[in-house]
Backbone bond lengths (Angstrom), bond angles and torsions (degrees), N, CA, C in turn:
res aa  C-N    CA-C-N  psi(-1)  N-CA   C-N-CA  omega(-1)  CA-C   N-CA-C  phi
1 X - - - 1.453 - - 1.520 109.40 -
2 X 1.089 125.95 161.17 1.706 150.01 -152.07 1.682 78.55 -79.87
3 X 1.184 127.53 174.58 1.533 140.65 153.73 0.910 103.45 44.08
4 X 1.434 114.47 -171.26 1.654 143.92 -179.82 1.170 110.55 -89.01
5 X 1.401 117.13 133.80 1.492 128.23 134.71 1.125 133.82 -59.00
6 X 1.099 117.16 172.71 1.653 108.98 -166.13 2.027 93.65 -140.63
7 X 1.495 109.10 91.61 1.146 119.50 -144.88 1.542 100.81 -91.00
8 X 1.787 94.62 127.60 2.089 94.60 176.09 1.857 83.40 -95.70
9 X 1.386 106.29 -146.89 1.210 116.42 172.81 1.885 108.80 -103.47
10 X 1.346 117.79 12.96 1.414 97.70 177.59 1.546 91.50 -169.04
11 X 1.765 111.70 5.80 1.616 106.53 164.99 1.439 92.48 -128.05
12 X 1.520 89.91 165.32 1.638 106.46 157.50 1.334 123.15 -157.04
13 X 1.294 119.67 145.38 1.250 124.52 -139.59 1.646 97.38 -126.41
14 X 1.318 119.54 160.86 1.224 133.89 177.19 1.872 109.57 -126.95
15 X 1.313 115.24 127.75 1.862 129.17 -165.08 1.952 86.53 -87.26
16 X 1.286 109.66 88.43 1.648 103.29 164.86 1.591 125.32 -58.50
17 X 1.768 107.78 -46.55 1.176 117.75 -155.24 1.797 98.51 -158.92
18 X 1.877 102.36 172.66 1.441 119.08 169.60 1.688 110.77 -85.73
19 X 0.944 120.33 123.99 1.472 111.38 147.01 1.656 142.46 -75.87
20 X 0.548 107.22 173.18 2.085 109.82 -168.10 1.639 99.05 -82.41
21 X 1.019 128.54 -30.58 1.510 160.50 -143.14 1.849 92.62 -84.97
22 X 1.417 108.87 -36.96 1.549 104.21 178.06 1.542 109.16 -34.84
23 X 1.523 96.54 161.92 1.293 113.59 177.87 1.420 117.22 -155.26
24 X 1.624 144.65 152.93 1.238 133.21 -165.52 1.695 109.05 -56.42
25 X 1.801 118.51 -49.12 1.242 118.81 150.61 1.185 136.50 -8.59
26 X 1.376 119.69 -76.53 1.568 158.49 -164.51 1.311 131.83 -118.00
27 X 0.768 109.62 151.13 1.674 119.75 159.65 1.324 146.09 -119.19
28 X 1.131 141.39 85.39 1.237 135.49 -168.16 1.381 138.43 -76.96
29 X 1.368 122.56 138.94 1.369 101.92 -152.80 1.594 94.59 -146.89
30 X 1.584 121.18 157.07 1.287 120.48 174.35 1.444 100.45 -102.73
31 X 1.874 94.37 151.05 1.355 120.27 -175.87 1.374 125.71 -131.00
32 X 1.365 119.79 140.74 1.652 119.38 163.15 1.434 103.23 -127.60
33 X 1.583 73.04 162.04 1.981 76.06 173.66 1.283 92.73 -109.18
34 X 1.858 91.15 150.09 0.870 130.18 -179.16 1.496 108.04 -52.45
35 X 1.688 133.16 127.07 0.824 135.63 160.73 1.785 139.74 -82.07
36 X 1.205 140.55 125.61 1.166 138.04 -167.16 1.203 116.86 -99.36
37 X 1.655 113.92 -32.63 1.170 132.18 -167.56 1.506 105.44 -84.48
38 X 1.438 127.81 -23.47 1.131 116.36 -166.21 1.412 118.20 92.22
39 X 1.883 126.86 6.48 0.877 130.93 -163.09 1.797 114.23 -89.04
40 X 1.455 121.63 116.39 1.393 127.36 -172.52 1.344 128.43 -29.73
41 X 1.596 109.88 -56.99 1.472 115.08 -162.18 1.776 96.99 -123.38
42 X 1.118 113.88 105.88 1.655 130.92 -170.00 2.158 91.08 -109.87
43 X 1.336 87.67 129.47 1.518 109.90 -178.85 1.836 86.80 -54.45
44 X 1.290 122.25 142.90 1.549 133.23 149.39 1.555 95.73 -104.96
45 X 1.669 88.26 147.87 1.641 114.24 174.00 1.405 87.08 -133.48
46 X 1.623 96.98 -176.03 1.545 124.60 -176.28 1.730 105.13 -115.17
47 X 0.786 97.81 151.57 1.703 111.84 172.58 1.437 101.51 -140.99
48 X 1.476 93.52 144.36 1.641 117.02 176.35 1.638 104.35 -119.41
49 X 0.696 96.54 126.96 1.853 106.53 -154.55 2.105 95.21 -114.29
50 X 1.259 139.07 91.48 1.121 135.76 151.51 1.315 135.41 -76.85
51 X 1.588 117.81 140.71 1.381 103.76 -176.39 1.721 116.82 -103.61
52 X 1.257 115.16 -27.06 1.477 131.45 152.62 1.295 149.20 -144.81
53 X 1.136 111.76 55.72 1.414 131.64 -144.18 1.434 73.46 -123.62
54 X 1.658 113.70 141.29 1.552 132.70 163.10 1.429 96.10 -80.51
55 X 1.696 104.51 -54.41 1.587 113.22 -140.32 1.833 107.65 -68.32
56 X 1.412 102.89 -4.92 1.394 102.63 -166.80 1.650 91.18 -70.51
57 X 1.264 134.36 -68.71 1.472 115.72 179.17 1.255 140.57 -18.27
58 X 1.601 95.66 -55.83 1.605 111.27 175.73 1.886 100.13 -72.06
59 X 1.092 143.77 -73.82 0.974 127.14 153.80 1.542 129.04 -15.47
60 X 1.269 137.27 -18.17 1.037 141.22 134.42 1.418 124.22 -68.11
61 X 0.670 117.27 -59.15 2.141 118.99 170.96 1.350 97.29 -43.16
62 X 1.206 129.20 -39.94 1.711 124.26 -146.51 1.799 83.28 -75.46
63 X 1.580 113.17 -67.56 1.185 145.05 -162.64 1.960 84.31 -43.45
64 X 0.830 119.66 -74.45 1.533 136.11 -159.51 2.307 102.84 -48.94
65 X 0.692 73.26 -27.69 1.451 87.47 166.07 1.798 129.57 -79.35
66 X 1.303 96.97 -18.48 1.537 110.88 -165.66 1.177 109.10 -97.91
67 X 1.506 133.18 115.77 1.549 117.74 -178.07 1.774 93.18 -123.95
68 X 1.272 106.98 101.54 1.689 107.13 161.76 1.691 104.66 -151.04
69 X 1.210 91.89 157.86 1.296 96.38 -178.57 1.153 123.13 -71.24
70 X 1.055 144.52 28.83 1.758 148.56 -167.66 1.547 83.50 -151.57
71 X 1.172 151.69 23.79 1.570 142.46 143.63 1.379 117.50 -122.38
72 X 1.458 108.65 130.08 1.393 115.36 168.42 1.857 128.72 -32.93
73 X 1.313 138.48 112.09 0.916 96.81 164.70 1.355 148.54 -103.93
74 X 1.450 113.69 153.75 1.477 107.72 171.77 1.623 150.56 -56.44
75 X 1.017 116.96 76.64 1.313 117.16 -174.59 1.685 123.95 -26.17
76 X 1.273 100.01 -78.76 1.542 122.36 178.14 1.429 102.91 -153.59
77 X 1.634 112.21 161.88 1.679 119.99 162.82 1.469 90.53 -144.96
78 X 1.842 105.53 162.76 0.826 107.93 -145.21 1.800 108.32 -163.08
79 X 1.245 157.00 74.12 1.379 154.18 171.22 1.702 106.93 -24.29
80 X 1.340 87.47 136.35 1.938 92.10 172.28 1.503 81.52 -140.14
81 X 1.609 87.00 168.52 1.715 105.63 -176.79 1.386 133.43 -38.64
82 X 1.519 125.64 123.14 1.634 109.87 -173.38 1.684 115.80 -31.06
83 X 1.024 113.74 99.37 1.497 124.62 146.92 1.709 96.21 92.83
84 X 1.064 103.15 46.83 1.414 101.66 179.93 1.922 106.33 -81.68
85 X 1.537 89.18 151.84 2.078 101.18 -177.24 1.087 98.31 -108.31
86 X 1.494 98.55 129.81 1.374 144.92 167.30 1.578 110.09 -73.12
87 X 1.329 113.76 134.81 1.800 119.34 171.90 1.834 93.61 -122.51
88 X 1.488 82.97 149.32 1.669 99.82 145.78 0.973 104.03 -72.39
89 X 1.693 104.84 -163.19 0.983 120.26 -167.80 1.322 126.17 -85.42
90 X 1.625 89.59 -29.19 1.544 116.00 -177.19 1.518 96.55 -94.14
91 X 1.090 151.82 25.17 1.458 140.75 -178.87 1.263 135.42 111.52
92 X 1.340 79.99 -50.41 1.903 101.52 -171.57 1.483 104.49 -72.86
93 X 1.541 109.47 165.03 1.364 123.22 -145.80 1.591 100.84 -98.99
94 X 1.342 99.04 146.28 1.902 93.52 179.46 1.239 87.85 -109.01
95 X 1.574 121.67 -45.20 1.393 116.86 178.02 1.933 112.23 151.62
96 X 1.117 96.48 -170.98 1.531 95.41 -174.99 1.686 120.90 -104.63
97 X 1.054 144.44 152.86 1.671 140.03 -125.63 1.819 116.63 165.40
98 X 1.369 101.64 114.19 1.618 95.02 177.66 1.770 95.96 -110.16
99 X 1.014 116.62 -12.86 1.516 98.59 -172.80 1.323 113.29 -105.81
100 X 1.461 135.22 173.22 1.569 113.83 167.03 1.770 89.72 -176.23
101 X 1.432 106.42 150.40 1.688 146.57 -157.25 1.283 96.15 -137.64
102 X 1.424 102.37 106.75 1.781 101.65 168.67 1.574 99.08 -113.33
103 X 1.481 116.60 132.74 1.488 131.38 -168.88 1.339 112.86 -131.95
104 X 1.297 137.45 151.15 1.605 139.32 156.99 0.999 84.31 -38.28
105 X 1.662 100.18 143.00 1.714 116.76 149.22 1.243 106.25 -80.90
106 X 1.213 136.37 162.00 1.482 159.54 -159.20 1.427 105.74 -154.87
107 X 1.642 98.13 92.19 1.638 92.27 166.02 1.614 126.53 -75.36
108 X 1.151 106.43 17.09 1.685 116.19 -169.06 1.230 108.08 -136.20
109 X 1.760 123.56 91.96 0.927 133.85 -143.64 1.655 112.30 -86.41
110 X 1.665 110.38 -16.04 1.740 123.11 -176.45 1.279 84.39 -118.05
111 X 1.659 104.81 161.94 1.276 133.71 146.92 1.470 132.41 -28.71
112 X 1.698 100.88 -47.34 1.147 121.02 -170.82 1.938 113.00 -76.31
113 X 1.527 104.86 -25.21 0.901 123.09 172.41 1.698 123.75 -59.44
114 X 1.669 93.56 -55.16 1.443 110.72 170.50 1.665 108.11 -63.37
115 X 1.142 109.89 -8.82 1.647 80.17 -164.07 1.598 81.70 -105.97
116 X 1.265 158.56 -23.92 0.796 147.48 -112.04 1.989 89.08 -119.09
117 X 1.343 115.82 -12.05 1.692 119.41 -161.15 1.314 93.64 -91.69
């Protein structure tokens, strides 16, 4: 496949796009996993991609604990190599990142949104 994965130990993921969700902190970015099978429609999630932020972990643990419907949830988070680079899909650089928060994507970015489907 074109670009980088974004490697756990038994998934791997492909960086499609930016999300709105950025922040001076962070970056957020949409994800699929990487397919092997050739299979069409692959679930996208979100990743929160940090480059030195402690608190994003613990902020992840907190989050990972929370099950209601008005919070994102947390999949897994996860450390990759000091300052390791990130690709799209197509090549180009999203940037460099040791920490990372993989979450449902949420195409419904307010409250008002969610309640309204």
């Amino acid at each position: 496949a074109a670009g980088q994965a974004v490697c756990d130990e038994a998934e791997d993921f492909l960086i499609e796009r930016d999300l709105e969700c950025s922040d001076c902190f962070s970056k957020c970015v949409q994800v699929r996993r990487e397919s092997r099978d050739l299979v069409p429609s692959q679930p996208r999630y979100a990743l929160r991609l940090y480059a030195h932020n402690a608190e994003s972990i613990n902020k992840a643990e907190l989050l990972a604990t929370i099950d209601h419907p008005f919070c994102i949830k947390i999949l897994y988070y996860f450390n990759v190599s000091q300052n390791h680079m990130f690709l799209y899909q197509d090549g180009s650089e999203v940037g460099q990142f040791e920490k990372a928060i993989m979450m449902e994507l949420c195409h419904s970015f307010t409250l008002q949104g969610l309640l309204a489907q």
